[in-house]
VMD Tcl script that draws the C-alpha trace (Angstrom):
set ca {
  {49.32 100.46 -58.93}
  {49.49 103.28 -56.40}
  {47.33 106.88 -56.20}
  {49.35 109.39 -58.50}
  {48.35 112.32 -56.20}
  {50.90 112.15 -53.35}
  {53.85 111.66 -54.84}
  {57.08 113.47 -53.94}
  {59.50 114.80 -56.03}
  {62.81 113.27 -54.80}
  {66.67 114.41 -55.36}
  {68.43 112.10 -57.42}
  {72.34 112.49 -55.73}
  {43.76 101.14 -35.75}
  {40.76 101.14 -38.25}
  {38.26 103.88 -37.64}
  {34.77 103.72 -37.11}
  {32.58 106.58 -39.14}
  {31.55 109.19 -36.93}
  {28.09 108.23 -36.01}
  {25.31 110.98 -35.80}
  {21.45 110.69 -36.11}
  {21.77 110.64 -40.08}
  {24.57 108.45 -40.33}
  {23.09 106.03 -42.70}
  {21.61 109.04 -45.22}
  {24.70 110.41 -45.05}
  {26.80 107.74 -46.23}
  {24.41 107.20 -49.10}
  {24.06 110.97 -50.24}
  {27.84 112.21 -49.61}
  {30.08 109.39 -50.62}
  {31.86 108.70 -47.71}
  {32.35 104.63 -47.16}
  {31.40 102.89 -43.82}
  {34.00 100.00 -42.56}
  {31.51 97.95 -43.48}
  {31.21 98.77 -47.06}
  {34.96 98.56 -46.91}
  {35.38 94.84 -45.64}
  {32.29 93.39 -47.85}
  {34.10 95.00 -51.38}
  {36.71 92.69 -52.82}
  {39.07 94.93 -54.63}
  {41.91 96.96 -53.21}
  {42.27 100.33 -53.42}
  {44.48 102.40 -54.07}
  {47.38 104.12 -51.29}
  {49.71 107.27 -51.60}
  {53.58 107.02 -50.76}
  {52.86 108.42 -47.46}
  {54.55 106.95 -44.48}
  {52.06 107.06 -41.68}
  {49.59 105.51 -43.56}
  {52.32 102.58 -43.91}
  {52.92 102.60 -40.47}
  {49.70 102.38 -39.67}
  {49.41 99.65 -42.04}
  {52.33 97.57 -40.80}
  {51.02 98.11 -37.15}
  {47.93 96.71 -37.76}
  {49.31 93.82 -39.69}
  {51.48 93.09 -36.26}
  {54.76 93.55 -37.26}
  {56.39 94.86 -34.43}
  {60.16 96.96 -34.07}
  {60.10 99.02 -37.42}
  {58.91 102.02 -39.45}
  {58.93 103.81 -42.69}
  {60.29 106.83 -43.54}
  {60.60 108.71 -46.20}
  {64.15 109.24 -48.14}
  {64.68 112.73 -49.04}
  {67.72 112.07 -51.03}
  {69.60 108.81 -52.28}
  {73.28 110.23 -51.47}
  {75.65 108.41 -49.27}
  {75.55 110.95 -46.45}
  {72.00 110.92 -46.45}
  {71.77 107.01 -46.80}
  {74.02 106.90 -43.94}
  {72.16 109.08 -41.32}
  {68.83 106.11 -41.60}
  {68.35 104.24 -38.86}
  {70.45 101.14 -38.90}
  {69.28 98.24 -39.68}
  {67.49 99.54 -42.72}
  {65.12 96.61 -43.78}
  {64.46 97.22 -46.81}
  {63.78 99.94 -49.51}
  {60.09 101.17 -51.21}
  {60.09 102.63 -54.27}
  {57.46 104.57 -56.13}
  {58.07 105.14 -59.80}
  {55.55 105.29 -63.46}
  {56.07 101.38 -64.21}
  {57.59 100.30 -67.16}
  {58.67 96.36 -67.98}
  {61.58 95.56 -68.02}
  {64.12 92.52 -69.93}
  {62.48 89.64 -68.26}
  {66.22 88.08 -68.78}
  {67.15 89.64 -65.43}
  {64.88 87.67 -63.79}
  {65.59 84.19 -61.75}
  {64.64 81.45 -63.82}
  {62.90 80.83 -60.35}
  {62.13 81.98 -57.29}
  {65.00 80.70 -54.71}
  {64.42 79.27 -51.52}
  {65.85 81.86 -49.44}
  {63.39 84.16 -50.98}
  {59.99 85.03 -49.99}
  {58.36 86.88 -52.87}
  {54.52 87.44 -54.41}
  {53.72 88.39 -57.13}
  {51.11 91.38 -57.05}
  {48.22 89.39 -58.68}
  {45.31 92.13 -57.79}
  {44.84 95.58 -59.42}
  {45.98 98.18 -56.65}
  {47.43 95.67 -54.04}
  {51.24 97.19 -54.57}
  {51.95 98.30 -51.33}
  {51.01 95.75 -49.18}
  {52.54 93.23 -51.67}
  {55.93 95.61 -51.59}
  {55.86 95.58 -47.52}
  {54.77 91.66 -47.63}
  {58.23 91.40 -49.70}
  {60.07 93.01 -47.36}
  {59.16 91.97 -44.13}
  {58.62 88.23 -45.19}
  {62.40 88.95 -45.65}
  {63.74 89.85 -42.09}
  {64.97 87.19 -39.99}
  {64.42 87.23 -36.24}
  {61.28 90.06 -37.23}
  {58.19 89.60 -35.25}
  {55.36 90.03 -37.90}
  {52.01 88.55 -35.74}
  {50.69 85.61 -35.70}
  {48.27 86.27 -38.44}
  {51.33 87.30 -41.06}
  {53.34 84.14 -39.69}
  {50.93 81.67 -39.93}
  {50.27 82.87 -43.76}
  {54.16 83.19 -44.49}
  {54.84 79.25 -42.78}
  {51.32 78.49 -45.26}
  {52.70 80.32 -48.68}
  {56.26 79.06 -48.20}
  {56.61 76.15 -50.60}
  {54.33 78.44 -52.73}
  {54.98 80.33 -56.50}
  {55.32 83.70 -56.79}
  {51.82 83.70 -58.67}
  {50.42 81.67 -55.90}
  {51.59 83.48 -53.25}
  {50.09 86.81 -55.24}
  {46.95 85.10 -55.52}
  {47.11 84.32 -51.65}
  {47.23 87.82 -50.69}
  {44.49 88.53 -52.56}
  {42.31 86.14 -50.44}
  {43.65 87.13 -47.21}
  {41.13 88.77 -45.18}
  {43.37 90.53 -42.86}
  {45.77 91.82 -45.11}
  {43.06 93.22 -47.51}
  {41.06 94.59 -44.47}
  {43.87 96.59 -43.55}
  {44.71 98.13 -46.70}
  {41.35 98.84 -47.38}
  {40.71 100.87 -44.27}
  {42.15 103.48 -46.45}
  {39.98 103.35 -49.11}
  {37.70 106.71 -50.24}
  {34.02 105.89 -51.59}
  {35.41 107.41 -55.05}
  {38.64 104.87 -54.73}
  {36.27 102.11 -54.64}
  {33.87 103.71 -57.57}
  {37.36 104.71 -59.60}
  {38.62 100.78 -58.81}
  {35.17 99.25 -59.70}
  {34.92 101.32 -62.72}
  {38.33 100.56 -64.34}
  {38.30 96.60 -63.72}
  {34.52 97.17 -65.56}
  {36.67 98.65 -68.59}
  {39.01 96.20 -68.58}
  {36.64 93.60 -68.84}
  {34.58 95.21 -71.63}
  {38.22 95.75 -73.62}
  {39.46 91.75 -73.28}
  {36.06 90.89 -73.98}
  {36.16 93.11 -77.28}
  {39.62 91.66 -77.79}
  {41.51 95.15 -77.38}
  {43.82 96.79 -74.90}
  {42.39 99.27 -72.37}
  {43.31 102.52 -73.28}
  {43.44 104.47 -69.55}
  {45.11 107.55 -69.50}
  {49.17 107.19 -69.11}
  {49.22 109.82 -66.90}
  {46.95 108.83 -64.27}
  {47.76 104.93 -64.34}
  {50.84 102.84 -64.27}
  {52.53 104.05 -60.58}
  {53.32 101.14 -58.55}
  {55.65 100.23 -55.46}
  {58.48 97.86 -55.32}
  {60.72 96.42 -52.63}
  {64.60 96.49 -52.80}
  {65.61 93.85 -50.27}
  {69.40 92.56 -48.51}
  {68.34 88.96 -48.31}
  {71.73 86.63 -47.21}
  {74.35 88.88 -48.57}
  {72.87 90.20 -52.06}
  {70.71 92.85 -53.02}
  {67.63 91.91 -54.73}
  {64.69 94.03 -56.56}
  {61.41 92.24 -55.75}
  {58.34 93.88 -58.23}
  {55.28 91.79 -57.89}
  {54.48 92.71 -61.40}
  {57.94 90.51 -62.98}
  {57.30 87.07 -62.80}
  {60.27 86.31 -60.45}
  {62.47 88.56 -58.64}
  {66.21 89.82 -59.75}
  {69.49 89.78 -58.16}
  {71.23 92.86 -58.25}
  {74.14 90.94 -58.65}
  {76.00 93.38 -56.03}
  {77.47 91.56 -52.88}
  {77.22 94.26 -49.77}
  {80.45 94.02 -47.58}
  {77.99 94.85 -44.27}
  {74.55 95.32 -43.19}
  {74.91 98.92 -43.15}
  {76.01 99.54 -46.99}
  {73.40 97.68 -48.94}
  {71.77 100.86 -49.43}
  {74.09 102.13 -51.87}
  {74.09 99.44 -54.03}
  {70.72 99.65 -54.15}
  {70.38 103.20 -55.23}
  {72.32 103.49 -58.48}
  {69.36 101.20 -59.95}
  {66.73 103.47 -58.34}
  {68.41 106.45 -59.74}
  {68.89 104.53 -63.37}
  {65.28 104.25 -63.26}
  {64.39 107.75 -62.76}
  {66.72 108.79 -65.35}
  {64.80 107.02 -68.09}
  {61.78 109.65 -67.78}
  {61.54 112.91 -69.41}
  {62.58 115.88 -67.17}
  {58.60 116.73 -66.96}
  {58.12 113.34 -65.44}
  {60.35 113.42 -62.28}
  {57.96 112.69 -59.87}
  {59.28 109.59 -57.54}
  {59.23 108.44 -53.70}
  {61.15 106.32 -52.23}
  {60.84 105.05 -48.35}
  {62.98 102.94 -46.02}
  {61.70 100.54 -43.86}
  {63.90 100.60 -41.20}
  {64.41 99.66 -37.04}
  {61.85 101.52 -35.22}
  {64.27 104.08 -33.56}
  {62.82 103.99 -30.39}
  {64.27 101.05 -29.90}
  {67.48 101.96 -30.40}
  {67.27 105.45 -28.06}
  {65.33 103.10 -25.54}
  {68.57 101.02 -25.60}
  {70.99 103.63 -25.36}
  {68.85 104.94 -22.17}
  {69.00 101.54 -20.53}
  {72.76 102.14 -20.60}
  {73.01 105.03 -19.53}
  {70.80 104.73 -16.66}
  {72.60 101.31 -15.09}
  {76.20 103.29 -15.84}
  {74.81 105.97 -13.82}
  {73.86 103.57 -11.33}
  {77.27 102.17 -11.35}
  {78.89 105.28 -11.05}
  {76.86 106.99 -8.36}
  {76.97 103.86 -6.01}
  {81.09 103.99 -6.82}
  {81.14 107.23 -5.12}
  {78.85 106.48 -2.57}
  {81.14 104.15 -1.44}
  {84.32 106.06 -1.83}
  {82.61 109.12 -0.51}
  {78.86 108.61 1.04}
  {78.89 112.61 1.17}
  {80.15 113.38 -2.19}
  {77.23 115.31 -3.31}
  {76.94 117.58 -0.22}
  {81.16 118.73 -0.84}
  {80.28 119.96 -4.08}
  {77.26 121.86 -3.18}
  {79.62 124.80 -4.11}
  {81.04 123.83 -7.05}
  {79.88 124.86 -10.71}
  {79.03 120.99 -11.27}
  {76.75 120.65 -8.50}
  {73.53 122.10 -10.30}
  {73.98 120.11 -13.49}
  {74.06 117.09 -11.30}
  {71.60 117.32 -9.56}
  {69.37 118.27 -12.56}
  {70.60 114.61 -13.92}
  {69.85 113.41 -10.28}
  {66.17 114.86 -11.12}
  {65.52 113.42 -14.17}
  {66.28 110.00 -13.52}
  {62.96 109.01 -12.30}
  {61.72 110.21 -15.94}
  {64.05 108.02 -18.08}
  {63.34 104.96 -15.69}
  {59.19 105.43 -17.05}
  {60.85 105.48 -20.23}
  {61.72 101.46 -19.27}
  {61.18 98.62 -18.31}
  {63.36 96.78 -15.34}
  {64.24 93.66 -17.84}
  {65.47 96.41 -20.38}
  {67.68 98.19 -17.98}
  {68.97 94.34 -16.41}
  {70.16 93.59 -20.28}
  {71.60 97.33 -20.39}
  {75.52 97.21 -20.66}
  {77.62 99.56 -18.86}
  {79.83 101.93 -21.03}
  {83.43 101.17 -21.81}
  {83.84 105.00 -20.30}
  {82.09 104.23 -17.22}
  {84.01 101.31 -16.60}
  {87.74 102.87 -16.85}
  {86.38 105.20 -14.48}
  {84.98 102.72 -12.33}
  {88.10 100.67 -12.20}
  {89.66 104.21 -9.96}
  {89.36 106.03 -6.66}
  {89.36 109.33 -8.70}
  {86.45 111.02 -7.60}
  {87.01 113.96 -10.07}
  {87.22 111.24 -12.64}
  {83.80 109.84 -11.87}
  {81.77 112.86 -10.90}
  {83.16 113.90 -14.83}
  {81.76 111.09 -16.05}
  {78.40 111.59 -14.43}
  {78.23 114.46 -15.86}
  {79.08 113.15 -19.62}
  {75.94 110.45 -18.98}
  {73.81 112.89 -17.13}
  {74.56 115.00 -20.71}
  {73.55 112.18 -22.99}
  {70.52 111.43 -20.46}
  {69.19 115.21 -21.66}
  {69.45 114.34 -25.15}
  {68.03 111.18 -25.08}
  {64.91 111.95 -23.36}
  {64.58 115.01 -25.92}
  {64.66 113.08 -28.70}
  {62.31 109.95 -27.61}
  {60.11 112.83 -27.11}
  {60.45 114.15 -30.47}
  {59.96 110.39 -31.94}
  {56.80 110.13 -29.71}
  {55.40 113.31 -30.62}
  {56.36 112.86 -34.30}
  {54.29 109.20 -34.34}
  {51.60 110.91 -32.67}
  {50.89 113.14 -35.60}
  {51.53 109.93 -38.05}
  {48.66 108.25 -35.92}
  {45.97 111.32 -36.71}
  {47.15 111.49 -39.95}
  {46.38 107.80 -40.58}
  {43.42 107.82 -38.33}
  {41.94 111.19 -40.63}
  {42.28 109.65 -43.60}
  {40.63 106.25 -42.82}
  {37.49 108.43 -41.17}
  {37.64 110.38 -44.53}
  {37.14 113.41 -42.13}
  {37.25 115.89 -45.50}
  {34.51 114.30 -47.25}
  {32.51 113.91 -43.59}
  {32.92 117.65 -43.03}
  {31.80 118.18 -46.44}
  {28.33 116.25 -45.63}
  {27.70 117.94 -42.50}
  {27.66 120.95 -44.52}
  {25.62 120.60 -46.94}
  {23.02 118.76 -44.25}
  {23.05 122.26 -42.50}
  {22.30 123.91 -45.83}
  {19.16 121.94 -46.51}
  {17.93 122.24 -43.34}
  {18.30 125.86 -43.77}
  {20.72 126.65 -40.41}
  {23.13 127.77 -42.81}
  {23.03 131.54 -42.31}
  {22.84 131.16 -38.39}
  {25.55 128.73 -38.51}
  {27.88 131.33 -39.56}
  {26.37 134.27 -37.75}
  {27.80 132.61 -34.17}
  {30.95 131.70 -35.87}
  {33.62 133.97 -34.24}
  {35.50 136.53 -36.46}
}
mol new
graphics top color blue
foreach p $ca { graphics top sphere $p radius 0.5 }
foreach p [lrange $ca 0 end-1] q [lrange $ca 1 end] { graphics top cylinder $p $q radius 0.2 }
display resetview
């Protein structure tokens, strides 16, 4: 199950190492913060919110390479449709409730790779393990291939019980973990235990227990729901026409879902895992740059002085601004990238002519999309950037550190002169 605390409300239409100071040891002891340590020796899992960048971070770690998670603001067709394509698969957060086991393959099939989640907590990386055991072509490490070509001829339950034994996987998701997720953990598998051994139910409170993930996957053709809680996954039963409009037969069933809770109880996320989008800009830069390429050695060799007769004209400053910036979108990649790179269908009409008013237009349309391309890999950059001390801040705990070093000052009485050279 997954951490009720970060949960959106959605429309229905690299580890850390604690910080070390000269009292690191008494302070993880007195202040409840939990050293990476503590984290790898304990053998549950704990708990992890719907938040992207700690998924990312997850996945990164795990070595899958080429994607990311985002969130889904809205499960409309125009907002399905402006994800990056391909969209890999779909996470969903939701108050679990079982459903008719009759939906359910009478067995796993071959073509799919699915666990069962087997250990309390371990929903999300059993979701992403569901969804990128799925992708063909994906590179996912050597550590998540060896331990998909291991599990393949597995069960469900088996390959459930498999995560829960694999040391990297559970190292990973644990880097997470909170000194009061592993007490909270700890204390409910001590309750459940008591109730089976008293032959009764455990009787946890609704509203703080029962969210978990699941993974709605295009596997061959066909949509399929894969909840490691059901004993085998379900086909959707819906046949997608292309890669890029699985998504909407996937979200009537989300939606269906959420409208079986009372209006008080519409709190839901739900996250794509999709092609990193780097990749994609980084591609459409490649192409640009070797059709500029083209085109500026076409009119050196219609016109070696091309640039100097328009040193007058109203084009020649936005030209040579795109002249300027090339060096920056060549950092941007690497030589085998721009040697795959195709040129334009544009570019090469206008390379086929002798029109040099033709081509220098052109130039300009590339040297335009050059602009906008570099903008926005800096906006993706910038925006993984903040994922990365987001992820990095929770697994240091830093709010639960800076509560420590607090109240360390107060017994030590520095307190008062703390604040005095604190500025106002």
């Amino acid at each position: 199950m997954a951490e009720r605390a970060k949960r959106r409300r959605l429309k229905s239409s690299g580890n850390g190492d604690s910080i070390s100071t000269g009292q690191s040891d008494t302070l993880s002891q007195d202040h409840n913060w939990v050293t990476n340590d503590d984290k790898r020796k304990w053998k549950g899992f704990c708990e992890i919110e719907s938040e992207p960048a700690f998924f990312n971070a997850m996945l990164k770690d795990f070595g899958v390479q080429g994607v990311k998670v985002q969130e889904i603001i809205s499960l409309d067709e125009d907002m399905l449709a402006t994800l990056p394509q391909p969209v890999y698969g779909l996470i969903f957060l939701f108050k679990w409730r079982e459903e008719d086991s009759n939906k359910q393959e009478q067995s796993c099939p071959k073509e799919v790779w699915f666990a069962n989640q087997t250990v309390n907590n371990a929903c999300a990386s059993v979701a992403l393990l569901n969804i990128v055991n799925n992708i063909s072509g994906l590179e996912i490490g050597e550590a998540l291939q060896q331990f998909k070509d291991f599990t393949a001829d597995f069960t469900p339950a088996l390959r459930g019980d498999a995560i829960g034994n694999f040391e990297h996987v559970k190292d990973i998701h644990n880097s997470f973990a909170r000194k009061m997720d592993i007490l909270n953990a700890d204390l409910q598998l001590k309750n459940d235990a008591t109730y089976r051994k008293k032959g009764k139910r455990s009787v946890a409170n609704e509203d703080e227990a029962g969210f978990h993930f699941i993974a709605f996957v295009p596997i061959e053709g066909t949509v399929w729901k894969l909840d490691g809680l059901e004993r085998q996954p379900q086909r959707l039963d819906k046949e997608y026409s292309s890669p890029e409009s699985w998504t909407t037969l996937a979200a009537p069933e989300i939606q269906s879902r959420m409208a079986e809770y009372e209006e008080d109880q519409i709190e839901f996320a739900v996250l794509s895992l999709v092609k990193d989008p780097l990749l994609n800009l980084s591609s459409d830069l490649a192409a640009i740059f070797k059709s500029v390429s083209a085109t500026v050695s076409r009119l050196d060799d219609i016109s070696p002085s091309w640039m100097d007769e328009l040193s007058t004209s109203p084009e020649h400053e936005t030209l040579k601004k795109g002249l300027a910036a090339r060096p920056a979108a060549e950092d941007e990649l690497d030589r085998v990238s721009i040697e795959q790179a195709s040129i334009f269908n544009e570019t090469q009409e206008a390379l086929q002519t002798r029109d040099t008013a033709n081509l220098i237009a052109e130039l300009q349309r590339l040297f335009e999309c050059q602009s906008r391309l570099l903008w926005s890999i800096k906006d993706e950059r910038d925006a993984n950037r903040v994922e990365e001390e987001r992820a990095a801040s929770r697994r240091n705990d830093e709010g639960q550190l800076a509560k420590g070093l607090i109240e360390v000052i107060g017994r030590m009485g520095k307190m008062e002169m703390f604040l005095e050279k604190q500025p106002c």
